[in-house]
C-alpha positions, 0 to 999 in steps of 0.5 A: 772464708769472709771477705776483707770488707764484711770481716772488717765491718763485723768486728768494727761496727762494735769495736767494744762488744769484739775486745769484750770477746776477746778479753773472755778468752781462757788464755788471754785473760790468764796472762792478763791477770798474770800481768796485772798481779805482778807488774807492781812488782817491777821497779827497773829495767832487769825486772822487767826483762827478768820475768819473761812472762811480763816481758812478753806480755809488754812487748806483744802489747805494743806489736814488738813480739818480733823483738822480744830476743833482742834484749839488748837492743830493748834495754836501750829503748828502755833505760834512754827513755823519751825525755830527749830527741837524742834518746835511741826510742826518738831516734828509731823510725818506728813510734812503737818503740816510743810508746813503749819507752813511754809506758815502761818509763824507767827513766822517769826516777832521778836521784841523788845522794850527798858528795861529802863526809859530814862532820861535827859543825859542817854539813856534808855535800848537799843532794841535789836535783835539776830537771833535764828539761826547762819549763815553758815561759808558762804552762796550762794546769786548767781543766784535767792538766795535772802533774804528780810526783813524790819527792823522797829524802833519807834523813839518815841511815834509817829513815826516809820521808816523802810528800806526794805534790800534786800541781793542778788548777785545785792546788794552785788556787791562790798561789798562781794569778792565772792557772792557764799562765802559770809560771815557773816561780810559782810552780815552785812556790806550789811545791814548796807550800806542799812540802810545809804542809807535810809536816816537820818531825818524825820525832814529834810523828810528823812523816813530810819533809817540811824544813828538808828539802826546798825548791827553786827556779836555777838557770834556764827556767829548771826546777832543781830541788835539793835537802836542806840542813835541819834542828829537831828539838824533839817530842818537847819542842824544847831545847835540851832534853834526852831520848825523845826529848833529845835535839836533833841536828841534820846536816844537808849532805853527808853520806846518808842523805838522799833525794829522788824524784818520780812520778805517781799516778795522776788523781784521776783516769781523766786528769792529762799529764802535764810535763814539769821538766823531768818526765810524765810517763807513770811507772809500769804499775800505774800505766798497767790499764793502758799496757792491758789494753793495748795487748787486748786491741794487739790480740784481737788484730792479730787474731783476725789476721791469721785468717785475713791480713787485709782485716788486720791492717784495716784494724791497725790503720783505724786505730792508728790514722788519728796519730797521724799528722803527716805523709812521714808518719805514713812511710815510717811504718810498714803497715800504715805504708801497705794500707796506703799503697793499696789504696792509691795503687802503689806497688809493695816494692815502691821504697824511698832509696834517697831524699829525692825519693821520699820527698816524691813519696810524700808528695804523691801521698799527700795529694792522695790520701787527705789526712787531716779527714782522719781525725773525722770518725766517719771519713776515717771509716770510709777510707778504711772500708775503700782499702777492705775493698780494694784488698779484697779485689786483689786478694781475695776474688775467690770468697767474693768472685763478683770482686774480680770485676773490679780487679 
């Protein structure tokens, strides 16, 4: 058996050319495209948990196979979301629930429906939708910041229309003063030049929502968006008229109008997610690469700890340690916690029973282990290499005998 330290330095020293391998796996590549043929499909929570295949694939991907029975409990990481502190991912110690709840955003869809019967000469009920959280005072949309939703409205029983805004420094120009202090108002101006740009009338072949939908700044900075009341003078744009030709009136509300929010992908894999208060994690079909990947990285791990533990939490800690911003983070996972009680000579059993406690935790890691170097690639793979080293001198003396010098 190879010792913690070469294995580690082995696979690492080309991490790319070691996921290539991976990837080539008949099993592995199976399942992959399994996953990728198949989770477009999914659009809720009981989707995903319906297949057990995609279900299983997600929950390996994010190290929570060990979870993958309690339905329940995952349904309400899931269906909670990450939108707010008080969500149960947000509330859990762990961050892979998190991430997960982040990937597979279910969450990120609002709707609404109109509340009253319409009547000849009375619009029904209005839909409408404020977002959950408030804009900031101003926010960036220069270089790659970018946000991306659709918004979709049912007219009437039989049909839908929708736009697809996009909020970047490209589409702001000449609506906003400043693309890195862009304020609310004018994020709201943004949306509604996008959804006059649409188009009009599905009569006259037009598909957007211009004169349907509009959207502005409520109470406590909050886009809020609702459907408007339309006149249609159909295919002639004349008053009057049958058939094609035929005036059409569109009530705001009623039983038939709807409207909803969700995100879409961004226009480009380097564009970063910029929040307009109601969500930015994609859909699970459009995150599908980063699911991929991280199953792929979760496979190679677990692989190598089969034969070596002490490999695979090398692995595990130098991918997470630059998410690393504190001494909690650290005690908040088992396997982090490992890594560093190793290193600076901890006992496994050491716990954190009380307050006191987990402050003298903290102290004592933070004087210890310098965690802002993490962010420095080769200190990080310094530290790393410390721990195979130790691991090695206490665990595995027999591959490596002159080890046992250092025990």
């Amino acid at each position: 058996m190879t010792d913690t330290l070469t294995s580690y330095r082995l696979i690492a020293k080309d991490l790319s050319a070691s996921l290539k391998r991976k990837a080539a796996d008949p099993a592995l590549a199976r399942e992959t495209a399994y996953y990728e043929a198949n989770i477009s499909k999914v659009k809720t929570v009981d989707d995903l948990m319906a297949d057990r295949r995609l279900y299983t694939y997600a929950m390996k991907a994010y190290g929570l196979e060990d979870m993958t029975y309690a339905k329940a409990f995952m349904r309400k990481v899931l269906t909670e979301g990450t939108g707010s502190a008080a969500s149960f991912a947000n509330r859990l110690a762990d961050e892979r629930y998190v991430a997960f709840a982040r990937a597979f955003n279910f969450a990120a869809t609002v709707s609404a429906a109109g509340t009253d019967p319409e009547s000849f000469g009375k619009a029904g009920g209005r839909a409408g939708i404020t977002a959950p959280a408030a804009l900031a005072a101003t926010t960036d949309f220069s270089g790659a910041n970018e946000a991306r939703f659709l918004i979709e409205s049912r007219i009437d029983a039989t049909t839908t229309k929708s736009v697809t805004v996009t909020l970047n420094a490209e589409t702001l120009a000449g609506l906003a003063a400043d693309v890195t202090k862009v304020t609310a108002e004018e994020i709201a101006k943004a949306i509604n030049a996008q959804i006059t740009a649409s188009g009009e009338d599905e009569i006259t072949g037009e598909t957007g929502l211009k004169g349907k939908v509009q959207v502005g700044v409520g109470v406590g900075n909050s886009l809020f968006f609702e459907t408007t009341a339309y006149d249609s003078l159909g295919a002639d744009g004349a008053v009057g008229g049958t058939g094609r030709n035929a005036d059409v009136t569109v009530y705001a509300g009623g039983k038939a109008r709807t409207l909803s929010i969700r995100n879409v992908p961004l226009t480009g894999e380097d564009k970063v997610a910029v929040n307009v208060g109601f969500g930015t994690g994609l859909g699970p079909d459009a995150s599908a690469r980063t699911v991929t990947d991280a199953y792929l990285r979760q496979a190679l791990e677990s692989e190598a700890g089969v034969e070596d533990t002490g490999v695979r939490l090398a692995l595990y800690f130098a991918r997470k340690a630059p998410t690393i911003s504190s001494a909690y983070d650290i005690l908040g996972d088992p396997a982090l916690s490992q890594v560093a009680n190793t290193v600076i000579g901890l006992p496994a059993t050491s716990g954190a029973a009380t307050s006191e406690a987990l402050a003298r935790r903290v102290r004592l890691i933070s004087s210890k282990i310098d965690i802002p170097s993490f962010q420095d690639p080769a200190k990080l793979d310094a530290f790393v290499r410390r721990f195979a080293a130790i691991w090695d001198s206490q665990n595995n003396t027999q591959s490596a005998p002159v080890l046992a010098l250092f025990s």
